[in-house]
C-alpha positions as CSV (number, residue, x, y, z in Angstrom):
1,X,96.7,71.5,130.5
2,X,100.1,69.8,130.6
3,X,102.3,71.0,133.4
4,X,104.9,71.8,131.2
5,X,102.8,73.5,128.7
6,X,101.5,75.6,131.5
7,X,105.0,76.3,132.6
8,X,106.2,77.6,129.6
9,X,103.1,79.6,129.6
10,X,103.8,81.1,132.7
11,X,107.4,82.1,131.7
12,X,105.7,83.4,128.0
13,X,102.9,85.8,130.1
14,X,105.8,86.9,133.0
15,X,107.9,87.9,129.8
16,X,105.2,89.9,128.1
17,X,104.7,91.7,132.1
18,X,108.0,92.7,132.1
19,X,107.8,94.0,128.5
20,X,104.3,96.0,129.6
21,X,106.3,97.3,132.6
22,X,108.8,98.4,130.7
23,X,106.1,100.3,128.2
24,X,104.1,101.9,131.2
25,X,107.6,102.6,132.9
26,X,109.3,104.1,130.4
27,X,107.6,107.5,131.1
28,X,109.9,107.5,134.7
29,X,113.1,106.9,132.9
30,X,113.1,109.7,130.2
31,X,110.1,112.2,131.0
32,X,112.2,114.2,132.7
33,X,115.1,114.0,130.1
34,X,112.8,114.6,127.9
35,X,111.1,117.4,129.3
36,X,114.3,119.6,129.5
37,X,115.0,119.0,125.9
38,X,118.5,117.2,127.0
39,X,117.7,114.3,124.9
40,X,114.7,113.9,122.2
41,X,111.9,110.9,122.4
42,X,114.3,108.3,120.9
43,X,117.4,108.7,122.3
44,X,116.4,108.8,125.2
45,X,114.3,106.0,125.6
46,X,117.3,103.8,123.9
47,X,119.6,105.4,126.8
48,X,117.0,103.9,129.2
49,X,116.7,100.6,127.9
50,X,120.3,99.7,127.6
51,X,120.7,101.2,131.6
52,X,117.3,98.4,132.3
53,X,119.1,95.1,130.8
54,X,122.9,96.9,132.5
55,X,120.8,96.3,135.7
56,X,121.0,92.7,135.4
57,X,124.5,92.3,136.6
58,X,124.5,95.0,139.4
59,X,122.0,94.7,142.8
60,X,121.0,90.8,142.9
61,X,117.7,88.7,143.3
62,X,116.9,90.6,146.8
63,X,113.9,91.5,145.3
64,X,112.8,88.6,143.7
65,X,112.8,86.8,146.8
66,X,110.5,88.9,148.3
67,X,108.1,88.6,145.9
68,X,108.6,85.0,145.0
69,X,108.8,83.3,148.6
70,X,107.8,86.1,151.4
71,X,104.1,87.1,150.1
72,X,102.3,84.3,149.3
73,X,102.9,80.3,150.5
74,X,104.0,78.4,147.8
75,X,102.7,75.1,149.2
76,X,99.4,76.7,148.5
77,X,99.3,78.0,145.1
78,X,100.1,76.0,141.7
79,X,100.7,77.6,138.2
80,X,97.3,78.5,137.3
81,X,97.2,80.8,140.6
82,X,100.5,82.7,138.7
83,X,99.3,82.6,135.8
84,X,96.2,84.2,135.8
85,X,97.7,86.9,138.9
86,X,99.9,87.7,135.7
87,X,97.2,88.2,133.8
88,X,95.2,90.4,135.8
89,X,98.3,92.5,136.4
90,X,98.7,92.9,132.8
91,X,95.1,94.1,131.7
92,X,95.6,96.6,134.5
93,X,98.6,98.1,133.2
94,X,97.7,97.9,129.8
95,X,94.8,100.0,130.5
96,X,96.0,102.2,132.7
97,X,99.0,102.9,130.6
98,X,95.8,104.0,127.3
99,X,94.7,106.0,129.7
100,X,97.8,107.8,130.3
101,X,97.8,106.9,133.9
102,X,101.6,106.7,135.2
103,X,100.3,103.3,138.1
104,X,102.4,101.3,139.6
105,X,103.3,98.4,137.6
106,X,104.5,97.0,140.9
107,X,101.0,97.2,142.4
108,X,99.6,95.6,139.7
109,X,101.3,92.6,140.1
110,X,101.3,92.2,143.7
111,X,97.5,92.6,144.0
112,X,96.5,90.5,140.9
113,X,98.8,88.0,142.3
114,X,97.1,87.9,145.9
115,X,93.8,88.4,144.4
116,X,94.5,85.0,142.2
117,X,96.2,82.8,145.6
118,X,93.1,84.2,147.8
119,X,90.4,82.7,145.0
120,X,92.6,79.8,144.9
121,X,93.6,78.9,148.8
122,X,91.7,81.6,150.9
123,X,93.8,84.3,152.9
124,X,95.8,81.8,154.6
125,X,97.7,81.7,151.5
126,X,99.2,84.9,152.1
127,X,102.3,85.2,154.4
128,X,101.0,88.6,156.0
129,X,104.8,89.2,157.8
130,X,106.1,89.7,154.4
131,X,103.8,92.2,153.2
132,X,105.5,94.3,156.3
133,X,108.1,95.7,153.8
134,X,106.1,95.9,150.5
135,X,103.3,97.9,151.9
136,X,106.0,100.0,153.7
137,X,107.9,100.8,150.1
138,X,104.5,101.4,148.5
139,X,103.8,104.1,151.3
140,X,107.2,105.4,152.0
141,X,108.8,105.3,148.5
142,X,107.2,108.5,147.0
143,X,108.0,110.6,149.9
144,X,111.1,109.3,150.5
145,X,112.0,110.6,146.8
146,X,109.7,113.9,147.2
147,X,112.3,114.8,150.1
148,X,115.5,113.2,148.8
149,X,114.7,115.4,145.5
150,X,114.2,118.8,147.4
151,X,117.5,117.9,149.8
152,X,119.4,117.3,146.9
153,X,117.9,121.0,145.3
154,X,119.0,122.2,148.1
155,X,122.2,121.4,148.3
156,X,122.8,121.8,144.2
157,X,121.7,125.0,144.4
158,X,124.0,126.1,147.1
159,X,127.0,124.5,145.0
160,X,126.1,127.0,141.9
161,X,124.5,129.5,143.2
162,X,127.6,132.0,142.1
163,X,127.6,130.5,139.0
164,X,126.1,132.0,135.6
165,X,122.6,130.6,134.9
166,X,123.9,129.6,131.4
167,X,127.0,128.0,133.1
168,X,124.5,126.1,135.5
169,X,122.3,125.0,132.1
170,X,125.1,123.7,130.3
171,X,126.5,121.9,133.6
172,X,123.3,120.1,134.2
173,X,122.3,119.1,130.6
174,X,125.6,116.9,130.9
175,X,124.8,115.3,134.1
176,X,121.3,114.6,133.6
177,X,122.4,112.3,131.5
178,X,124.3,110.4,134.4
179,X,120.9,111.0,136.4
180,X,118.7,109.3,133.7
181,X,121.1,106.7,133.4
182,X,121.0,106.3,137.6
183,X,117.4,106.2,137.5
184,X,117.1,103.8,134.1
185,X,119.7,101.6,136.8
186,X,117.7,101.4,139.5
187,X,113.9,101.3,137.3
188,X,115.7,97.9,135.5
189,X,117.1,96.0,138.8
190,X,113.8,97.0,141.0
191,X,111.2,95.7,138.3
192,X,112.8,93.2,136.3
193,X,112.6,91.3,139.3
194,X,109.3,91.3,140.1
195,X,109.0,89.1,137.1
196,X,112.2,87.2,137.8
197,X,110.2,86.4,141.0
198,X,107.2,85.2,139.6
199,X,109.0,82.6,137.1
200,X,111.3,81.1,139.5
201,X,107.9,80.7,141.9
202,X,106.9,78.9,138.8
203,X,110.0,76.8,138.7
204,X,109.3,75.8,141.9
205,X,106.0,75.0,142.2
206,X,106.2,72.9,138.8
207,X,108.8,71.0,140.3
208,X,111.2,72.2,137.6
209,X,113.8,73.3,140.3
210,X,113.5,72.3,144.2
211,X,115.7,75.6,145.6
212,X,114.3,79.0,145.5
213,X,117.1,80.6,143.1
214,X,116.7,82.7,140.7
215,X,118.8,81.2,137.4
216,X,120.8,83.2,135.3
217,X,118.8,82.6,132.4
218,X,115.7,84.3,133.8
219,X,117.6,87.3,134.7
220,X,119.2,88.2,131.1
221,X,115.4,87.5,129.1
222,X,113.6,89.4,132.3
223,X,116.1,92.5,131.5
224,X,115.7,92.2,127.7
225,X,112.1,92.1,128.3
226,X,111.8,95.4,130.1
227,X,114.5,97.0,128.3
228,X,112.6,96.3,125.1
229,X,109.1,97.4,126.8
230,X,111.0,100.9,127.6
231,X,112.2,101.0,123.9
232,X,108.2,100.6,123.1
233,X,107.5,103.5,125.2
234,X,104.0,104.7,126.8
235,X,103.9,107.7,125.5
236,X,100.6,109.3,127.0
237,X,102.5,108.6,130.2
238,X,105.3,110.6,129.5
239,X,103.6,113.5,128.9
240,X,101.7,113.6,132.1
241,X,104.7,112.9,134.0
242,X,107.2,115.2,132.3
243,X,104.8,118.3,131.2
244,X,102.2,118.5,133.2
245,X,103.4,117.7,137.1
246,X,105.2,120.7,136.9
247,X,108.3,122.9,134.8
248,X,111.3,121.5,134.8
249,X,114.7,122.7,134.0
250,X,117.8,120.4,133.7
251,X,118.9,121.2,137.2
252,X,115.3,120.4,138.4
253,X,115.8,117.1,136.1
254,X,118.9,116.2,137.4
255,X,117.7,116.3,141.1
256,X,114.5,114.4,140.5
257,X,116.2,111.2,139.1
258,X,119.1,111.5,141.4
259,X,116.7,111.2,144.3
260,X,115.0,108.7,142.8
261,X,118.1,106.8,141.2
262,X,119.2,106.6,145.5
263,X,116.1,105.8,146.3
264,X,115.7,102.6,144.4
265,X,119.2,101.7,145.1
266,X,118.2,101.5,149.0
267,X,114.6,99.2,148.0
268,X,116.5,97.0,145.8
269,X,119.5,96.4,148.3
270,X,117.0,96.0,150.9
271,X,114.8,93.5,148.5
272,X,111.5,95.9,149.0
273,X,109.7,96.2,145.9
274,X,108.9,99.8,145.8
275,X,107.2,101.2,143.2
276,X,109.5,103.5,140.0
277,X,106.3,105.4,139.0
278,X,105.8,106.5,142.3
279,X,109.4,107.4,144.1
280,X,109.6,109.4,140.7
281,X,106.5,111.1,141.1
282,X,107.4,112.2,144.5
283,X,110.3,113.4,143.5
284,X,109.1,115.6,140.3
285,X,106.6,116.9,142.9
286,X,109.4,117.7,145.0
287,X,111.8,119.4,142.5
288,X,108.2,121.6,142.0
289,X,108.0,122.4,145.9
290,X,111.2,123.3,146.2
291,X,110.3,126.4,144.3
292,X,107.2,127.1,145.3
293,X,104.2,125.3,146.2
294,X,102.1,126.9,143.3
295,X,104.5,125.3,140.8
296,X,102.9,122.1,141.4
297,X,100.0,121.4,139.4
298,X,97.9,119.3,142.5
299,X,95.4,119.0,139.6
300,X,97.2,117.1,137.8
301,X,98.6,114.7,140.7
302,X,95.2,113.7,141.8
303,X,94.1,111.2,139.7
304,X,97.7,109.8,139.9
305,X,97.1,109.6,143.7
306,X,93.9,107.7,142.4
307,X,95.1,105.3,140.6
308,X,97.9,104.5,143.4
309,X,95.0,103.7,145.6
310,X,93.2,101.7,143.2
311,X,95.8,99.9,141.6
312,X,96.3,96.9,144.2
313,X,92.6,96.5,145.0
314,X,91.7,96.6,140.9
315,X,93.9,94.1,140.0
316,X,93.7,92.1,142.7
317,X,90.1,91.7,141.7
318,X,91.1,91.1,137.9
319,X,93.7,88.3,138.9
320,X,90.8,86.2,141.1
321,X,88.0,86.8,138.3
322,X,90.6,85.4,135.9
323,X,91.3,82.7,138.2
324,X,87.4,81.8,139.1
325,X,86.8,82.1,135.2
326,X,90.2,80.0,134.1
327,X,92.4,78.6,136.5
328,X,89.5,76.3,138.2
């Protein structure tokens, strides 16, 4: 294949990733929203798209470094090793998004990926002192968000706790919108440039551009991308995550995706790509805890915690089968 055929093929498949991300994803922007009746389906997940492509001008290309130049060696690797680690990452989502599972989508890309430059080049193609901060955010991120969520309970609920309960309903149906918004913020700039990363790698390794920079262009149609994705909407996945984790009121709302709104502020500033799905998880679970333990539904976070596990090691093995079966 030409190398500029395969180039604009790479940008094509990275565009249709971010829109999957998006799809999965949108389940962490409005579930909770949702949930507390503050917004119905469609309005909200039109709230959350328009805060994804906002994203574009706010937090940078931290991110997008990471994944494009301190994971994997680019002197190792050529298109076919980005293209089919694409690939991989999106038959994992996709399924895993039928099957109503909320996965990371940021997993899924990292491990099909690695999977694709380790069928290609071996494990020497990996740069294992960047991996430091991705495995850390893919560890960290729920619980940092499970106990950012129950801090900020905490402290809301001392605010208001004179305050009549209708009062407090009405107070917190307006500011969960801010929240959603916050958290629609921090979803776009975190995992719109996972795939920014990805085509600027491409860029470079074609010899389209000779410095790692991400250009301008790639950012706006990476944000449109996800922002339509979210307007597509996984629906399956927003029902486990705003129904069935546990009962949320628009208090509990509004200190879920404020925990996880800071959350991903801190991994994108930092340029750790840190899983949405996940910090928001944590923090839903938290909102529940704060309560009482018994208000969590551990049933239903299990296979969650299942598929986090999986989810690197799965499509890592997707992106080198499509790579020994394509890319050769």
């Amino acid at each position: 294949m030409d190398a500029s055929v395969l180039l604009v093929l790479i940008v094509v498949v990275a565009l249709l990733f971010e829109f999957a991300n998006g799809w999965n994803d949108a389940a962490n922007s409005i579930a909770t929203i949702v949930s507390t009746r503050v917004l119905k389906p469609l309005p909200a997940v039109a709230w959350a798209a328009f805060w994804n492509f906002v994203a574009a001008f706010t937090f940078g290309t931290a991110v997008a470094k990471t994944i494009g130049t301190k994971m994997i060696n680019l002197d190792m690797i050529n298109g076919w090793v980005l293209l089919t680690g694409l690939l991989g990452a999106i038959i994992w989502t996709g399924v895993c998004t039928w099957l109503g599972l909320p996965i990371s989508v940021s997993h899924s890309l990292i491990g099909g990926y690695a999977g694709a430059a380790i069928a290609h080049a071996g494990f020497g193609a990996l740069i294992l002192g960047g991996w430091v901060k991705p495995v850390l955010g893919i560890f960290l991120a729920p619980f940092i968000g499970m106990f950012g969520s129950i801090l900020v309970t905490i402290v809301t609920s001392w605010i208001v706790y004179r305050q009549a309960p209708q009062k407090i309903d009405r107070w917190f149906r307006r500011l969960q919108l801010v929240s959603a918004a916050a958290f629609s913020l921090g979803h776009g700039t975190n995992d719109a440039q996972k795939g920014m990363g990805i085509i600027t790698a491409a860029l470079v390794t074609s010899g389209a551009v000779t410095v790692y920079e991400v250009p301008f262009w790639v950012i706006i149609t990476c944000h449109l991308a996800i922002a339509a994705g979210t307007l597509g909407g996984g629906w399956r996945v927003i029902k486990t995550m705003g129904q069935n984790i546990t009962k949320l009121t628009p208090f509990g709302g509004f200190a879920a995706e404020s925990a996880a709104a800071l959350t991903l502020f801190g991994t994108a500033a930092t340029g750790i790509p840190a899983s949405t799905t996940h910090t928001v998880t944590g923090a839903i679970i938290g909102v529940g805890a704060s309560r009482r333990l018994t208000a969590v539904r551990w049933g239903i976070t299990r296979p969650i915690f299942i598929a986090w596990a999986l989810t690197m090691p799965g499509a890592a093995a997707l992106g080198a089968l499509l790579y020994w079966l394509i890319g050769r």
